[in-house]
C-alpha positions in Angstrom: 5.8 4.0 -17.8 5.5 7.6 -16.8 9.0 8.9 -16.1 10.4 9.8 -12.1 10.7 13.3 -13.0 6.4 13.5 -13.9 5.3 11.1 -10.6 7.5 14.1 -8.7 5.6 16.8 -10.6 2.4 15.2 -9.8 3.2 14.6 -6.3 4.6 18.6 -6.2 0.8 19.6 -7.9 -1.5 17.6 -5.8 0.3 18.2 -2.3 1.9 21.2 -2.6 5.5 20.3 -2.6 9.0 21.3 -3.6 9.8 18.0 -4.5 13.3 17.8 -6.8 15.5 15.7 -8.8 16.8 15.0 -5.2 13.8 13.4 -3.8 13.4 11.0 -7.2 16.6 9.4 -6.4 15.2 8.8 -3.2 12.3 7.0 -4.9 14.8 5.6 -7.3 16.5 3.9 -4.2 12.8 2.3 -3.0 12.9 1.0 -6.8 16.0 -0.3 -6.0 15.5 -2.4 -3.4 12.2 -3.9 -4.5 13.9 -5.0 -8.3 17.2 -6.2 -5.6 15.1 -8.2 -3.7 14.9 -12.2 -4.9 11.7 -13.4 -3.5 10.3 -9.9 -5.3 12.0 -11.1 -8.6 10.1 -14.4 -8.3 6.9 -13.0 -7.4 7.3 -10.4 -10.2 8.3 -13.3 -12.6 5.8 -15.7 -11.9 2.4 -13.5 -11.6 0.9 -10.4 -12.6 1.6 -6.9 -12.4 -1.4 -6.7 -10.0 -0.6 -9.7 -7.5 3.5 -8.7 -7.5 1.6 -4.8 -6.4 0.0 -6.8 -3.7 3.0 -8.1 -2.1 5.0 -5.3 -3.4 3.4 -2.7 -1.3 3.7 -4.4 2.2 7.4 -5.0 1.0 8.2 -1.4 0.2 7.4 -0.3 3.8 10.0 -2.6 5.1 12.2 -1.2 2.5 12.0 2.4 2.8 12.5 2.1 6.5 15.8 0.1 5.9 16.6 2.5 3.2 16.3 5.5 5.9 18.1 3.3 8.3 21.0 3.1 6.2 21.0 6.8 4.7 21.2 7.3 9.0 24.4 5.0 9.6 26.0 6.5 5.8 25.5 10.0 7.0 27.0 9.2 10.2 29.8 7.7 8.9 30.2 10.8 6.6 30.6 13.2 9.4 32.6 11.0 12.1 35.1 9.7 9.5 37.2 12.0 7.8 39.0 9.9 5.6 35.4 8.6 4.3 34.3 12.1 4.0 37.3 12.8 2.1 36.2 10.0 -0.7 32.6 10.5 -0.9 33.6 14.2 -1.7 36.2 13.1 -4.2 33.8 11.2 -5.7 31.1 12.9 -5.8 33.2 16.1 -6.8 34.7 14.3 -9.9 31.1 12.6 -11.4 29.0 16.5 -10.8 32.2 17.8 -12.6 31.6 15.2 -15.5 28.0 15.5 -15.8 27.9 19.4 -15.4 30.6 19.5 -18.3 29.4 16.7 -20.6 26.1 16.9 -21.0 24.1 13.3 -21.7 23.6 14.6 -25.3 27.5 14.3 -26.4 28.4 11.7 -24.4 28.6 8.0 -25.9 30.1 5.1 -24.5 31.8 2.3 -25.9 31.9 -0.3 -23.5 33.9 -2.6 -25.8 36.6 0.0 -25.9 36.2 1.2 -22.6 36.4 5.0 -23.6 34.5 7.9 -24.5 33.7 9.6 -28.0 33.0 13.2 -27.2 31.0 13.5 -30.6 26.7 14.5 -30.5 24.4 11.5 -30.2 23.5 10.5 -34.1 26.8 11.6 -35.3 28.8 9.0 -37.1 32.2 9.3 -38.3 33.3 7.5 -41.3 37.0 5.7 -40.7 38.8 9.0 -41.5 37.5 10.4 -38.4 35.4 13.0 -40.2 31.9 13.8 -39.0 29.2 13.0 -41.5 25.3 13.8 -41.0 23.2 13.2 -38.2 21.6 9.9 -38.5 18.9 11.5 -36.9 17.4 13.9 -34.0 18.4 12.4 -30.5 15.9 11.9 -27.9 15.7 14.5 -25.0 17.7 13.4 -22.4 16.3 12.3 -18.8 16.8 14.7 -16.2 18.5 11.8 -13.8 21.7 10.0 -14.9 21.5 6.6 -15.2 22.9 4.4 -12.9 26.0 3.5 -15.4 26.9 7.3 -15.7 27.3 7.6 -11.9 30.0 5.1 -11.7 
């Protein structure tokens, strides 16, 4: 599957656009709502990747105009509502800080332990807690964070 960050490149070469990491979470979010939606699960589960693009196409209208809907009503909120302006902000503030500062590349998460081990992807440590060698080159990371980083 060709990655969000080439379908924006394409888009940028064949129309002439300016299209950024901005505009794929905005595609991101039409993705979101079609893999969300049951009745697209069980059309997806039960027939081809063909037929489930047949329905999926008239569905993604109806979704991207909810989608732009609800981007409306959240901005609105955002700029009447102080106090939710206040959180969005903190939130927001706190996960760019994280990201900025730990790259994808030296962070690793241990969900079992719920914590994080600041050491390079590929990196092991043996049970002293001293680094050994790499295990092996780590794949470039995606330019968009993954849904689990965000939270």
């Amino acid at each position: 599957m060709t990655p969000l960050s080439e379908v924006i490149a394409e888009l940028n070469n064949r129309f002439g656009l300016g299209l950024g990491t901005s505009d794929q979470i905005l595609v991101y979010q039409q993705v979101v709502g079609l893999i969300e939606d049951t009745s697209m699960q069980q059309i997806a589960l039960m027939n081809d990747e063909a037929r489930f693009g047949q329905v999926a196409d008239d569905r993604l209208d109806d979704i991207a105009a909810e989608n732009a809907e609800r981007n409306t009503e959240f901005m609105k909120l955002y700029f009447d509502n102080n106090e939710f302006q206040k959180a969005i902000k903190e939130a927001a503030r706190k996960r760019a800080y994280r990201l900025i500062t730990e790259p994808a590349r030296t962070r690793r998460w241990f969900g079992c332990a719920r914590r994080w081990c600041g050491r390079p992807v590929g990196m092991r440590s043996d049970p002293r807690g001293r680094r050994q060698r790499p295990t092996g080159s780590p794949a470039a990371p995606d330019p968009l964070p993954s849904a689990r980083s965000l939270q």
